[in-house]
N, C-alpha and C positions, 0 to 999 in steps of 0.2 A: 510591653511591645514584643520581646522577645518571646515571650510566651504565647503569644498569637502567632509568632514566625512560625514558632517549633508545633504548633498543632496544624499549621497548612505544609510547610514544609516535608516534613515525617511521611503524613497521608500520599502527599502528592510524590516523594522518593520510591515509595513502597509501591505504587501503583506503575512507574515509569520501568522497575526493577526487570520486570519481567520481559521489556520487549531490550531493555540490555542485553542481557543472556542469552534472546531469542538471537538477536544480528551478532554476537560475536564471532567471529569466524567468516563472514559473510563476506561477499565483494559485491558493491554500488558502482555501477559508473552513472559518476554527475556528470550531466553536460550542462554547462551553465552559460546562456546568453551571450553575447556580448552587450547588450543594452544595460545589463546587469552590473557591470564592469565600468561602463559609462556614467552611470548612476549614481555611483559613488558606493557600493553596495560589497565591493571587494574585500573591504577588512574584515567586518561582521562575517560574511561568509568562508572566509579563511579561519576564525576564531574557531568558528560553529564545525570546521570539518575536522580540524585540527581534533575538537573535542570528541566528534565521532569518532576519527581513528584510536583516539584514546582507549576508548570503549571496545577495540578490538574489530573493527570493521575495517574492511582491507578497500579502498577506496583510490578507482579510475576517474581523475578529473580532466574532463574534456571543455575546452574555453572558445567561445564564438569570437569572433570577432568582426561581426558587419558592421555596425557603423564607425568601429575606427579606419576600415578599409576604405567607408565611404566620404571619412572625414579628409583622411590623406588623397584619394582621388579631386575632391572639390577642392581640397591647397593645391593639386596639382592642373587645375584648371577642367578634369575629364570629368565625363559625369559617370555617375554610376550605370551600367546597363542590366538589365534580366531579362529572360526571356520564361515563361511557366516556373517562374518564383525561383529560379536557378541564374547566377551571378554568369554575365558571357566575362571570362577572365582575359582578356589581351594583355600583352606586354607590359603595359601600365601597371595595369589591375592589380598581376602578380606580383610588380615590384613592392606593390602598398601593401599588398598582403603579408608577404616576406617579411617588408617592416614592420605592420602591423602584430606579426606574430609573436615575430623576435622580443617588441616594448611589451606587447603584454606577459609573454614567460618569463621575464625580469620582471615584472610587478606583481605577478603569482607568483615568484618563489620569494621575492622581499615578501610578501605579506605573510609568509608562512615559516619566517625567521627569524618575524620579532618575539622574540619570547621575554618582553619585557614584565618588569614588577606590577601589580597590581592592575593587572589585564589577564582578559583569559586564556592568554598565550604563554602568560609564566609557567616555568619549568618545563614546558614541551619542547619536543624536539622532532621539528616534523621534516624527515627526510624527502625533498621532492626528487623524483629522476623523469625525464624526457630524452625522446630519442626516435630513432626510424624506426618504430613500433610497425607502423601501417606502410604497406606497398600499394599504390593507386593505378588507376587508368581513365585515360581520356572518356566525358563524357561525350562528344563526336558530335557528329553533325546529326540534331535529331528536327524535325519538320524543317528541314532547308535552315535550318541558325547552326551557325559551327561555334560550339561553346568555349572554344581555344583551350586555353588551359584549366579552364576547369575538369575535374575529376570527380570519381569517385572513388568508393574505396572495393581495392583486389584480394587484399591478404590482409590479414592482421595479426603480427605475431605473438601466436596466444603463450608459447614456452616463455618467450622473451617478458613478456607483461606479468605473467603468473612468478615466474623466478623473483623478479623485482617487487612483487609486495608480500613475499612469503618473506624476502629481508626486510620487511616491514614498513615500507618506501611507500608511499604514495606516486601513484603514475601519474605525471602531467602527459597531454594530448593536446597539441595542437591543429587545426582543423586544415593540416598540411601533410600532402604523401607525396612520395616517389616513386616514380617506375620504375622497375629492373635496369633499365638504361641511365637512372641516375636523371631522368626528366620529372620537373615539382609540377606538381596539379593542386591547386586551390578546393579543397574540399569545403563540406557546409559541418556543421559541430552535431548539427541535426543525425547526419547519416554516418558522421564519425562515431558519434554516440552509440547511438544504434547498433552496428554494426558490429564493436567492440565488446555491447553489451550480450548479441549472439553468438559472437565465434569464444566469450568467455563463458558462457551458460550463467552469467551475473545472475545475483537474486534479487536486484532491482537495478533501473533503468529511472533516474530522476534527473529531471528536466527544470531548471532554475526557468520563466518566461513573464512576457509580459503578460500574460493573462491569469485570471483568475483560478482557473479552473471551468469545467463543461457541463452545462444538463441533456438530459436525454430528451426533455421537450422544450428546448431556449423558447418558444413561442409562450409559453405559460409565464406568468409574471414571478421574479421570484421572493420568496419570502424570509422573511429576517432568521428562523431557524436553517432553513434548507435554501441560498441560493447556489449552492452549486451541489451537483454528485457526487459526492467524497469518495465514494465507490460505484465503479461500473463492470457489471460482468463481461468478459471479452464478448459475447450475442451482444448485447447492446450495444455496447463499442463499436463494432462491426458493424452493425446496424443504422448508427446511427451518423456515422461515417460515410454511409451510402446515401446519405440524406441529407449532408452537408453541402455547401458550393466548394467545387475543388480551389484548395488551397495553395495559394500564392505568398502571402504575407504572412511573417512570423505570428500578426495579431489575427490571422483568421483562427477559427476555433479547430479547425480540422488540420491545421499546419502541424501541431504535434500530434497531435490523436493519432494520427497516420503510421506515426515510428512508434507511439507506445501500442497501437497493436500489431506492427509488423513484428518486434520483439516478442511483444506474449506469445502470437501465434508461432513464435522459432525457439519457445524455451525459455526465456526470461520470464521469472516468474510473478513479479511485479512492474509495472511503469506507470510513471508516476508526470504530475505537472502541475506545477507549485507557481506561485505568484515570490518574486524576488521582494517586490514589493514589502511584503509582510517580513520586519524581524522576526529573525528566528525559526523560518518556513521549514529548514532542514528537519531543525528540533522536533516542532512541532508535528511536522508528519511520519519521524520513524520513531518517535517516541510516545504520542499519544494517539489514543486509539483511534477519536473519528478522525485526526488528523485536522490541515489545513486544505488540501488541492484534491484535484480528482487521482485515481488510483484507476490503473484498470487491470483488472485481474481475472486469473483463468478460474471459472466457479470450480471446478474440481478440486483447487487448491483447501475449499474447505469441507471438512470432512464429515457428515452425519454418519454414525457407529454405535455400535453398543461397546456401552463402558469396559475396561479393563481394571485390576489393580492400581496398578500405573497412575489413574485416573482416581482414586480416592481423595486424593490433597484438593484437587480441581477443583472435584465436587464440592466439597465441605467449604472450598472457601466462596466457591459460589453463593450457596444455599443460606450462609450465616448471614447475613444481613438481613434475607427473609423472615429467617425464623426468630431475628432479634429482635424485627418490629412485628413479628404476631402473624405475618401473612401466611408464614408453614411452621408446621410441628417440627420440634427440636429433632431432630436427629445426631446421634454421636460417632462415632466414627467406627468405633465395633462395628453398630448397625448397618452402617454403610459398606463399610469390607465386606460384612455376611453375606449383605443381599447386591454389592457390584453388577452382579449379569444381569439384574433384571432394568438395570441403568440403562438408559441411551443418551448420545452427548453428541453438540456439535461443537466439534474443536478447530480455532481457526488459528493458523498463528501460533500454535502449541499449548492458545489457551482455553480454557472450557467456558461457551458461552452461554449454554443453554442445554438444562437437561430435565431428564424425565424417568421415574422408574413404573416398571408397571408388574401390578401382581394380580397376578391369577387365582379364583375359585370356580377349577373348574366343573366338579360338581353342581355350581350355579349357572356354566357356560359363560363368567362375566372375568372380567378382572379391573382391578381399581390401578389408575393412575395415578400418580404419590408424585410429588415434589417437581411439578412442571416448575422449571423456574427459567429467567432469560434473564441475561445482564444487564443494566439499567441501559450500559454502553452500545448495545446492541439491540433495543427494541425499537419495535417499528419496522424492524428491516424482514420480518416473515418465519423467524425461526421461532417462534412459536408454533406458527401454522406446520412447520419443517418436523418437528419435534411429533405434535400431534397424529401425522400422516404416518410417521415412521412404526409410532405405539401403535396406532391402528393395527397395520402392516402386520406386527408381529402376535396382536391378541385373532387376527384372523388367521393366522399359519400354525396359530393352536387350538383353531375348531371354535371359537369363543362366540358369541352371539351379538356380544355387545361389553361397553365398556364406561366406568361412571368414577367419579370425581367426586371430592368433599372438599369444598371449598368455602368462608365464610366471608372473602372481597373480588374475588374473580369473577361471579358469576354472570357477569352478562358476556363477556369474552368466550361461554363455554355456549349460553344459549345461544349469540351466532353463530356457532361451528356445530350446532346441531342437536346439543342438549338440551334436555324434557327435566325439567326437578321433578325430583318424586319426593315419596315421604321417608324417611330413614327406615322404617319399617318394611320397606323395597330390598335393603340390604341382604345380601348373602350373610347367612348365618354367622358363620365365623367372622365375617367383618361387624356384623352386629354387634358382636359381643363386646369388641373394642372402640365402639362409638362413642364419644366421648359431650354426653349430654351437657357440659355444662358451655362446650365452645360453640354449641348447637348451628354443628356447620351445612350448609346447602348440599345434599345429595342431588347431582345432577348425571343423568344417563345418556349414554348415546347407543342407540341400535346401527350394528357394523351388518350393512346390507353386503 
């Protein structure tokens, strides 16, 4: 049994390794639900951040709290009010608020101090601080409803917050500000979050909710692989945002959508929205690659390039599994240092997903395509086709006519994208020479109009 541990365990540490190193350093702010918290969902999610900061992630935890707000109003006989999915706060409201805030920052710092034996809390020591982080101001009278003391948020002190997790503190936030006059406004975790997450330039903005995750076409049925987006580029986000019913309700789909791209579009480089639901949702989305929930991210973040030095490890550990099961020729790592520039890679996340080398006989006006490869974890999503455009691109800015492939399992992937097989005897001389008759691979051309 152990030995089945150690051959899944191993694989799957060494795979998760690399998005460690990528977030260390990094600052998140989690805004996490209040329904969350209700749920019963509190300790798990204490454990799981606990762990992240471990990992060196400098982590803003921002806490909802609407339905304990709306629990103590209904003990207190008053019903809840809103007005366009914004809480009207009176007198009452706030006193529950208040309360409400006060019970839950005593149960997020107890959950984040047990550091009992045989839990995943043993031996940590997770510092939490809270404080008048955020300066607020009346949301006012907006279509004739005067929203009383509800607020929004004015200032958010970024020296203050930043000081506090470089001593290695986790920030608690609760969805509570004050005016310069020392007057509280009832804030939402939504637009604490958010807001927090732009005035710190965070590199992600994650949102614990009760939903799922989002598609780009909800009217399409969805399927046991794909039922939500795991990635949406901010165009679509936007887009699809515009096409939504304006939202009101935490469970409408456009309720978050809305803050993770007002962030993107202000500098937060990721945001994100995870289902609470799911053990483990944190884990799962900053440490495995397709993740759990939707992400929405700015496309520039990922970068199509021609390779560097730098970039030889990348490659090589891309391309090896390839060439282990036969699909591409061995390559060594000499080979690859030698010939680097003629590499193109799309690197996302710091890691190399997909690359291509292309070489030139220009003599024949042609040049061959070598080592297209894309990562198991990232097909499907177009960077092949990304990859392919690019070679183009550069066999046309050196006069070249056209461009051709040896392949002996890809080949119908090449004839959709415009490749004609020819006979090997089509080859440019010097590639002739090195044709290798016994792996008797598909010569396929394309003419670059």
């Amino acid at each position: 049994m152990s030995t089945v541990f150690n051959f899944t365990f191993v694989p799957w540490f060494r795979s998760v390794a690399p998005y460690i190193h990528m977030h260390r350093g990094k600052t998140f702010v989690v805004g996490i639900a209040g329904e969350a918290i209700a749920a019963g969902k509190l300790q798990h999610l204490a454990q799981d951040l606990a762990l992240i900061q471990s990992m060196g992630v400098k982590i803003v935890l921002v806490h909802g709290f609407r339905p304990q707000v709306n629990e103590q109003l209904l003990a207190k006989g008053h019903v809840p009010k809103y007005s366009n999915g914004i809480r009207i706060t009176d007198e009452v409201a706030l006193d529950c608020a208040q309360e409400a805030a006060g019970q839950l920052r005593y149960e997020i710092e107890a959950a984040f101090s047990q550091g009992l034996p045989n839990t995943p809390m043993a031996g940590s020591t997770v510092r939490v601080i809270s404080g008048n982080f955020l300066t607020a101001r009346p949301v006012g009278i907006v279509d004739g409803v005067d929203f009383q003391h509800s607020g929004l948020v004015r200032k958010v002190d970024v020296a203050g917050i930043t000081q506090t997790l470089n001593m290695g503190a986790m920030v608690l936030l609760s969805p509570f500000g004050f005016s310069p006059t020392g007057e509280a406004f009832n804030l939402s975790m939504e637009e604490v979050a958010t807001s927090v997450a732009i005035e710190l330039q965070a590199d992600k903005l994650i949102f614990l909710t009760e939903i799922h995750g989002l598609r780009i076409k909800p009217e399409e049925p969805e399927s046991e692989d794909n039922p939500i987006d795991t990635e949406l580029p901010l165009a679509s986000a936007e887009s699809l945002l515009k096409k939504l019913p304006t939202a009101l309700l935490p469970t409408d789909n456009a309720f978050y959508l809305q803050h993770c791209v007002k962030a993107c579009k202000e500098g937060v480089e990721r945001s994100h929205i995870l289902p609470f639901s799911v053990d483990g949702a944190l884990l799962l989305e900053i440490y495995v690659h397709d993740g759990i929930g939707t992400m929405v991210i700015d496309e520039k973040l990922e970068e199509l390039r021609e390779a560097t030095a730098d970039d030889v490890g990348g490659i090589l550990q891309l391309i090896e599994p390839f060439e282990n099961d036969g699909t591409l020729v061995k390559r060594n790592r000499t080979e690859i240092e030698r010939d680097v520039d003629h590499y193109t890679i799309i690197e996302h996340d710091g890691v190399i997903f997909a690359c291509a080398a292309l070489y030139p006989y220009t003599e024949a006006k042609t040049a061959e395509m070598a080592a297209l490869t894309v990562s198991p974890q990232s097909q499907g999503q177009g960077d092949g086709e990304k990859i392919l455009k690019r070679i183009e691109q550069r066999a046309r800015a050196m006069g070249l006519q056209s461009i051709f492939v040896l392949t002996t399992r890809t080949m119908h992937w090449f004839i959709k994208r415009g490749f004609v097989q020819m006979d090997p005897d089509w080859l440019p001389e010097g590639r002739k020479r090195k044709y290798n008759w016994d792996r008797r691979s598909q010569v396929l051309v394309k003419k670059l109009s």
